[in-house]
LOKE-868266 format. One record per atom (N, C-alpha, C, O, CB): residue in three letters; y, z, x. Coordinates in steps of 0.001 Angstrom, whole numbers, plus 500000, padded with zeros to 6 digits. Each point is the difference from the previous one (the first is absolute). Glycine has a CB too. Layout:
BEGIN
alaYZX;...
***
This chain:
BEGIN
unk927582682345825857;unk499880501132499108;unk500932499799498815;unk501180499661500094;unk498201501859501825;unk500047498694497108;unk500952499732498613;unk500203501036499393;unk498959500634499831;unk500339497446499711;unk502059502629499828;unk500192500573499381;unk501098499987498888;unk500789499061500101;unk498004501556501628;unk501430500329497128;unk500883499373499277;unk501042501102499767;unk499580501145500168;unk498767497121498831;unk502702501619500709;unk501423501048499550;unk499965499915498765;unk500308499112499205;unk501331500580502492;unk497748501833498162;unk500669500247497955;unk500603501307499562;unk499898500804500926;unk498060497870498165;unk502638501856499839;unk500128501082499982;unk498899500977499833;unk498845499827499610;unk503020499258499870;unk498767501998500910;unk498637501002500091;unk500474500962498727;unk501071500417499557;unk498218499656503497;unk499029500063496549;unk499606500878498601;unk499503501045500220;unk499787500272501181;unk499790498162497671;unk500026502614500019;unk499386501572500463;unk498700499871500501;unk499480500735500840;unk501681500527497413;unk498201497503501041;unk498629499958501000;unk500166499909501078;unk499061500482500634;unk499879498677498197;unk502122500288501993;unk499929499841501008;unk500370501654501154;unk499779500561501073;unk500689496536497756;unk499941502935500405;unk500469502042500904;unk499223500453501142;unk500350500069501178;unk499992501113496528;unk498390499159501678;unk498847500444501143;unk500357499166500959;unk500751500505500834;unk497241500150497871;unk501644497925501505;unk499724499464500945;unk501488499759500968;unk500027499745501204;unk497693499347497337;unk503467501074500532;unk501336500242500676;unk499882501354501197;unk500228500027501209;unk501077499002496260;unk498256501977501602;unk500671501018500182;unk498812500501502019;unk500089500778500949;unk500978499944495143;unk498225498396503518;unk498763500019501305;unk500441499223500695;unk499763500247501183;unk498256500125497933;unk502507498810500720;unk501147499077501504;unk501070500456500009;unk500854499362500615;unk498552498480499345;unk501030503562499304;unk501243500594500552;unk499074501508500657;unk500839500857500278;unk501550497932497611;unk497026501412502231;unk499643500727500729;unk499479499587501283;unk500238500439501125;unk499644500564497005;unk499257497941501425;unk499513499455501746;unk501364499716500810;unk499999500216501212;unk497591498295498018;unk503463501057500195;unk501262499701500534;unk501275500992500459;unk500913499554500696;unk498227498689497948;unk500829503003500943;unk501208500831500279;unk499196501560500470;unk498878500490499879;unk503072498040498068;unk499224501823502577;unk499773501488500563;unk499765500569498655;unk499008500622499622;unk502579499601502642;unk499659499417496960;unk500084501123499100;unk500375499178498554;unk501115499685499586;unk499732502347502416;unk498113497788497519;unk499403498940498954;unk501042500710498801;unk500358501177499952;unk496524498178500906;unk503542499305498019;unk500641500347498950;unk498423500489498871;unk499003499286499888;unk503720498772500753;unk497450503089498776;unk498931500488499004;unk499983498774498960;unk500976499254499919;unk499450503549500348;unk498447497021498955;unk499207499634499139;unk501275499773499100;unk500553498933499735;unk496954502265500785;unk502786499965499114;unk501224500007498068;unk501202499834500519;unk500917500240499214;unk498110501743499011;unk501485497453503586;unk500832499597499608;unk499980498580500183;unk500979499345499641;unk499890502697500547;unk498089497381500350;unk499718498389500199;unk499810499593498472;unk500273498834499712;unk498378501150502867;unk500863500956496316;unk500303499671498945;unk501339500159499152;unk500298499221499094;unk497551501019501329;unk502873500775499936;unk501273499804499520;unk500707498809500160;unk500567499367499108;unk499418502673501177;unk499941497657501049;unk500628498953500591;unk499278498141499287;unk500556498925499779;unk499839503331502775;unk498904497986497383;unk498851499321499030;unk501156499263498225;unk500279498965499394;unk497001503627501838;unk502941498860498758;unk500594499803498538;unk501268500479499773;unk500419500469498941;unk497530499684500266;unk502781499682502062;unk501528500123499924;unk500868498539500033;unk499924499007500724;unk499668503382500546;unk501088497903497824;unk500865498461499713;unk500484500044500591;unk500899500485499313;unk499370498953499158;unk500240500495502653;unk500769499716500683;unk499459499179501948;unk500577499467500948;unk500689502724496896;unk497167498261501722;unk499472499664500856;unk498811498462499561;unk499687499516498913;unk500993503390502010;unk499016496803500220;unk498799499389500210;unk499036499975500555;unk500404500423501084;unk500593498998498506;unk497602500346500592;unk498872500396500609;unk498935498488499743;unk499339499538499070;unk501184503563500433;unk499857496441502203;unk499203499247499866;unk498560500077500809;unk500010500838500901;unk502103498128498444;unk496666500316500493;unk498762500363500851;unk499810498349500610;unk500674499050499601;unk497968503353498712;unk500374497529502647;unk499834498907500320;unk498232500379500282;unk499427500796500743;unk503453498302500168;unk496592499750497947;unk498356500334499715;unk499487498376501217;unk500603498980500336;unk499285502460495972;unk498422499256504055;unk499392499071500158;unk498799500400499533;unk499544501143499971;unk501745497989501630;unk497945499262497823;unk498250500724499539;unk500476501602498592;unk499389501052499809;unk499046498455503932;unk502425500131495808;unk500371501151499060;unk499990501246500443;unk499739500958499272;unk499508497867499235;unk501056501268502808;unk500237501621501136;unk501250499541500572;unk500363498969500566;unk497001501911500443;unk503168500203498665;unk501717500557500143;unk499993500169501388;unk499362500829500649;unk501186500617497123;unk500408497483502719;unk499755500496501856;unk501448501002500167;unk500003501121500508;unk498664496028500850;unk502586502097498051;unk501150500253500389;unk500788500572499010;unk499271500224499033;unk500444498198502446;unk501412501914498308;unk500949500386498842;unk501803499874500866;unk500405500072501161;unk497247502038497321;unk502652497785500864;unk501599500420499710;unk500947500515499028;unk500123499331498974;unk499479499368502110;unk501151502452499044;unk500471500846498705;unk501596499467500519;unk500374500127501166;unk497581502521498231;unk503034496636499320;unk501327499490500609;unk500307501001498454;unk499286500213499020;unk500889496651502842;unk501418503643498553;unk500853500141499334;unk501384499453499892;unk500373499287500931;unk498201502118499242;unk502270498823498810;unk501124498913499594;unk500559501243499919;unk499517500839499239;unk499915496709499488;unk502113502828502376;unk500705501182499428;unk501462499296500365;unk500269499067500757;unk497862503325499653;unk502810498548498629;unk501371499803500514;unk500396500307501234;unk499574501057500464;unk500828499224497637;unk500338499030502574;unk500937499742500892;unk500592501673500419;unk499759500779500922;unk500794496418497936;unk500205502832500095;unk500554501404500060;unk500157500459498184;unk499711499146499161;unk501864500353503653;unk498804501613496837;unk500363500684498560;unk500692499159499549;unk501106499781500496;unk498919502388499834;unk499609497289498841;unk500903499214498955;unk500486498036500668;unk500835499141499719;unk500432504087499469;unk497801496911501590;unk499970498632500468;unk499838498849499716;unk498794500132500210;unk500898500913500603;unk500391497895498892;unk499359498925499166;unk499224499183501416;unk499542498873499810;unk502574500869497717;unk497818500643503312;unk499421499453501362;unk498362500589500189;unk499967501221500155;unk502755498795501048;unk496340499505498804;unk498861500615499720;unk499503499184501588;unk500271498867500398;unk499413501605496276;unk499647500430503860;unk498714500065501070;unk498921499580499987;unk499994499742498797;unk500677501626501475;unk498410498344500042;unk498446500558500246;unk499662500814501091;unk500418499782501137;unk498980498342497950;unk499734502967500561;unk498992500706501008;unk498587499909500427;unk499224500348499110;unk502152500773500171;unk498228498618501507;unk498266500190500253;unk500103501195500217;unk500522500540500975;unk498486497492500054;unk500420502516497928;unk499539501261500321;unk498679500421500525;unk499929501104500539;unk501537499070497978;unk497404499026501385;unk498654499900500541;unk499290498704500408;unk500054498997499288;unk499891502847499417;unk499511498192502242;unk499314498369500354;unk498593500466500616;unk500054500966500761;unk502404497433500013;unk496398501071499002;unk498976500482500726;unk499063498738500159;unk500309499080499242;unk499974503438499909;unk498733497266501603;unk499179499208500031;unk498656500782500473;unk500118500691501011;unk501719497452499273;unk496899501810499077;unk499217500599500536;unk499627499700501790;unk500141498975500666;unk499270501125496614;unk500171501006503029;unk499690499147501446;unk498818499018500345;unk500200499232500940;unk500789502732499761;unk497801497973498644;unk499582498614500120;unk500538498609499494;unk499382498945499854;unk499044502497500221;unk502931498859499693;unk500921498652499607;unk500968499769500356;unk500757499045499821;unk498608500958498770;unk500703501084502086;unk501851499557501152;unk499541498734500902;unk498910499549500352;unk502230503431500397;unk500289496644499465;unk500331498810500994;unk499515498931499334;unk499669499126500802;unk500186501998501333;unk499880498440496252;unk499137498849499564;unk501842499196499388;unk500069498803499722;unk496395502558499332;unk504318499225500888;unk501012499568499304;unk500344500606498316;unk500821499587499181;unk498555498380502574;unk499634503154498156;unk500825500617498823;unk500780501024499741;unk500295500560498944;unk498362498624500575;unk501722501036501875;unk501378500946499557;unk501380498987500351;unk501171500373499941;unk497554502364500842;unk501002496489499429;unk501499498787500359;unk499641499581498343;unk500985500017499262;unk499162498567504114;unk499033501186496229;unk500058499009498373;unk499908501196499205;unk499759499473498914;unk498823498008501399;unk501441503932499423;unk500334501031499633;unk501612500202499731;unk500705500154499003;unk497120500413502131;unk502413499336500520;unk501592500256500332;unk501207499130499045;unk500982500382499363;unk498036499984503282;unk500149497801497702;unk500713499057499789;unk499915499997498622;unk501089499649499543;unk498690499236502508;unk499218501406496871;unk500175500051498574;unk500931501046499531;unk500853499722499157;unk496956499421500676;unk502054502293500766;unk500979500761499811;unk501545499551500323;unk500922500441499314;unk497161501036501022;unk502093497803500529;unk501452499531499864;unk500496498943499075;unk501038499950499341;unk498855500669502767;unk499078498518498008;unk499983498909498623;unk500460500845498650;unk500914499635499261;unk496830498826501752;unk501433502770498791;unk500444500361498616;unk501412501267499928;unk500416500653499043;unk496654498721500250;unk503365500587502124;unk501322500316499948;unk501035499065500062;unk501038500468499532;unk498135501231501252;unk500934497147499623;unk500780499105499913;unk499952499365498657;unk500715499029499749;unk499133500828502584;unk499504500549496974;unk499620499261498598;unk501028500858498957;unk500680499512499097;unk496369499818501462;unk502857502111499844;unk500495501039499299;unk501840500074500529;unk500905500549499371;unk496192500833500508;unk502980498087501070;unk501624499706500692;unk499764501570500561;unk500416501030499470;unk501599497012498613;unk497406501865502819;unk500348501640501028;unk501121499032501305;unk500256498840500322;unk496388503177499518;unk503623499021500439;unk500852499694501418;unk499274500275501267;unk500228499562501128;unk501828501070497719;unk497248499985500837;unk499392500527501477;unk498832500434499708;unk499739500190498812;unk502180500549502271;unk497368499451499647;unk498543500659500285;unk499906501170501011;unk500339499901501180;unk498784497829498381;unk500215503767499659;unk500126500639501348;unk498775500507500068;unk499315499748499008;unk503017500802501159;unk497026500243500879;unk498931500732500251;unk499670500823500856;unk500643499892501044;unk499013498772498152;unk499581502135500780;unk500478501194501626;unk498160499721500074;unk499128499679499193;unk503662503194500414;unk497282497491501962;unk498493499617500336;unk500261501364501822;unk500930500210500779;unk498487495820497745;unk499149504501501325;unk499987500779501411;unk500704499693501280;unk500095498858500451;unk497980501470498696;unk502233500347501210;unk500654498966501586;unk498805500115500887;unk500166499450501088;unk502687501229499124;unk495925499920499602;unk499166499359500902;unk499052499171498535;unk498921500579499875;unk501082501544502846;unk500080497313496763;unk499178498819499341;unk500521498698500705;unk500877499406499374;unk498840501791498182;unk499977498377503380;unk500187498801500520;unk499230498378499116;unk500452498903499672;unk499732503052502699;unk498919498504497570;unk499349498269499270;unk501021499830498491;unk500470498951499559;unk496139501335501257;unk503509500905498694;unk501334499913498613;unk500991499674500465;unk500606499112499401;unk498911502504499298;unk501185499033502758;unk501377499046500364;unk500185498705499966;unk500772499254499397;unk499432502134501797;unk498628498429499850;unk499974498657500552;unk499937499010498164;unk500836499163499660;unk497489501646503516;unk500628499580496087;unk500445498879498737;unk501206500028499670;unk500744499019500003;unk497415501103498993;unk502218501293500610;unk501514500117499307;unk501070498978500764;unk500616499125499392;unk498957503623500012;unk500562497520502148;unk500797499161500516;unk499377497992500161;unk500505498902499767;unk500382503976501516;unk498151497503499097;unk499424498134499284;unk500575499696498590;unk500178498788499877;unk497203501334501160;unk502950500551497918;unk500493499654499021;unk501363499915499561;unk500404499644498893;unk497735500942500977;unk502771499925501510;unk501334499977499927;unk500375500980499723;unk501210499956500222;unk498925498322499396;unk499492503096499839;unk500584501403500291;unk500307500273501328;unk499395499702501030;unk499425501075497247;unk502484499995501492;unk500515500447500941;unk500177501544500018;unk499738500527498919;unk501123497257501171;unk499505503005500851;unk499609501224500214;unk501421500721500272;unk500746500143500968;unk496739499202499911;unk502497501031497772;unk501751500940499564;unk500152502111500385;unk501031500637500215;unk498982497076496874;unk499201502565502881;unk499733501470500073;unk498708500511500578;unk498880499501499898;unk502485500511498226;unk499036501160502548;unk499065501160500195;unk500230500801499388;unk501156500337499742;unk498465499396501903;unk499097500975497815;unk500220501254498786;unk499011500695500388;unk498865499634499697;unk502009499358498204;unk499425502639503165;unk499329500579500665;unk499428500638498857;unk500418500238498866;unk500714499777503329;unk497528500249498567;unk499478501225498830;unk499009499302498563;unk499271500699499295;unk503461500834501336;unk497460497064499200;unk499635499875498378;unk498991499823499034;unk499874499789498794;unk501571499665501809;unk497544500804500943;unk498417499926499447;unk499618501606499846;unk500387500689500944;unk498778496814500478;unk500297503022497772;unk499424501185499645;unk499231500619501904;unk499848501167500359;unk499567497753496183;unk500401500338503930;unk499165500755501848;unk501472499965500614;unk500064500164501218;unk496887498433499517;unk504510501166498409;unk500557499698501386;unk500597498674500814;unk501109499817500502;unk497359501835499356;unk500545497635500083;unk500019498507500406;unk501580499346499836;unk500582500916499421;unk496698498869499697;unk503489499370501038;unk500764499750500147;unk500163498633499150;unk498893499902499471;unk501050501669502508;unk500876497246497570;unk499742499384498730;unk501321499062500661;unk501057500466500425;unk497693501507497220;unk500835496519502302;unk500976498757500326;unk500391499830498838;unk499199500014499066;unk499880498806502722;unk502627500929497983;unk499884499291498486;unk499765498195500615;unk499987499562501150;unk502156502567497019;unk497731497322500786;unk500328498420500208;unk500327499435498694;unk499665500398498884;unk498746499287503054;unk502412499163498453;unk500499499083498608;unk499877498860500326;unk499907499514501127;unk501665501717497977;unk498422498248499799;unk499836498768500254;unk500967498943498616;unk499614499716498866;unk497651501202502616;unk504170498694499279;unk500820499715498881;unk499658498927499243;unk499467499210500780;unk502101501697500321;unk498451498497497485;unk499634499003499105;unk500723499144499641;unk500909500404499274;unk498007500803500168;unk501068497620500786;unk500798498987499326;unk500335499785498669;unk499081499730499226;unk500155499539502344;unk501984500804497984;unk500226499446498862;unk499077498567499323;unk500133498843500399;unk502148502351500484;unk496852499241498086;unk499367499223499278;unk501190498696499350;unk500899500268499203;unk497162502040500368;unk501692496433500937;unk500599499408499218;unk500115499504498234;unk499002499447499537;unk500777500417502874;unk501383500343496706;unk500056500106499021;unk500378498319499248;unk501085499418500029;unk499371503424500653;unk498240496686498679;unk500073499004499469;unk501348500091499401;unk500779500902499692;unk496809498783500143;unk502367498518500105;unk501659499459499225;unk499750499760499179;unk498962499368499806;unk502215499785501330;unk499914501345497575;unk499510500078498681;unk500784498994499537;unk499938499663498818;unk499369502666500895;
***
């Protein structure tokens, strides 16, 4: 199965915003998958096959703490439609999203995922996240929310 990683555009929305619904209890709305779309600070990538949007990932770049010069990344969303799970595009989703945090010098990677989403653990931890917090309460039903990180290597800095 072939598919390719690019960034995602407003054409692409609909067909986002329909694998975030087939995918969550409690789906992010339409205007804000587009906010997020066109917030600098973020990124939004899709992963097409046959020019149909199977997958997406929404990463953000935030400070560390107020006034930090230490910057993060977040996954804030990952989805794969379900006639395309288990093909390998949420690991080459995952793994580009860290690529373009290590590019940016984050320190870490974090993400909170259900504590009963098991097939999302199991990648997160195949990818070397590790599992730092419980944060009762943080899904809108209630549900309960793992953090995980996943720390980043210092990019080595050519010799000038």
């Amino acid at each position: 199965m072939k598919y390719r990683l690019r960034d995602a555009n407003e054409d692409d929305l609909v067909k986002i915003y329909e694998i975030e619904r087939l995918s969550f209890k409690n789906p992010y709305g339409y205007d804000l998958l587009w906010w997020l779309l066109k917030a600098p600070n973020c990124f939004f990538i899709v992963a097409e096959t046959d020019n149909d949007i199977v997958g997406y990932l929404i990463g953000r770049y935030e400070r560390e703490r107020i006034f930090s010069k230490l910057k993060r990344g977040h996954i804030v969303s990952i989805a794969v439609h379900p006639k395309w799970r288990r093909k390998g595009i949420g690991t080459a989703l995952m793994l580009e999203a860290i690529r373009r945090f290590q590019e940016a010098n984050c320190t870490r990677v974090i993400l909170e995922v259900r504590v009963s989403n098991k097939p999302a653990i199991q990648l997160y931890e195949k990818l070397g996240f590790r599992r730092i917090k419980r944060i009762k309460g943080y899904y809108i039903d209630g549900e309960d929310a793992w953090v995980y990180e996943l720390p980043l290597k210092e990019r080595e800095k050519p010799n000038d």
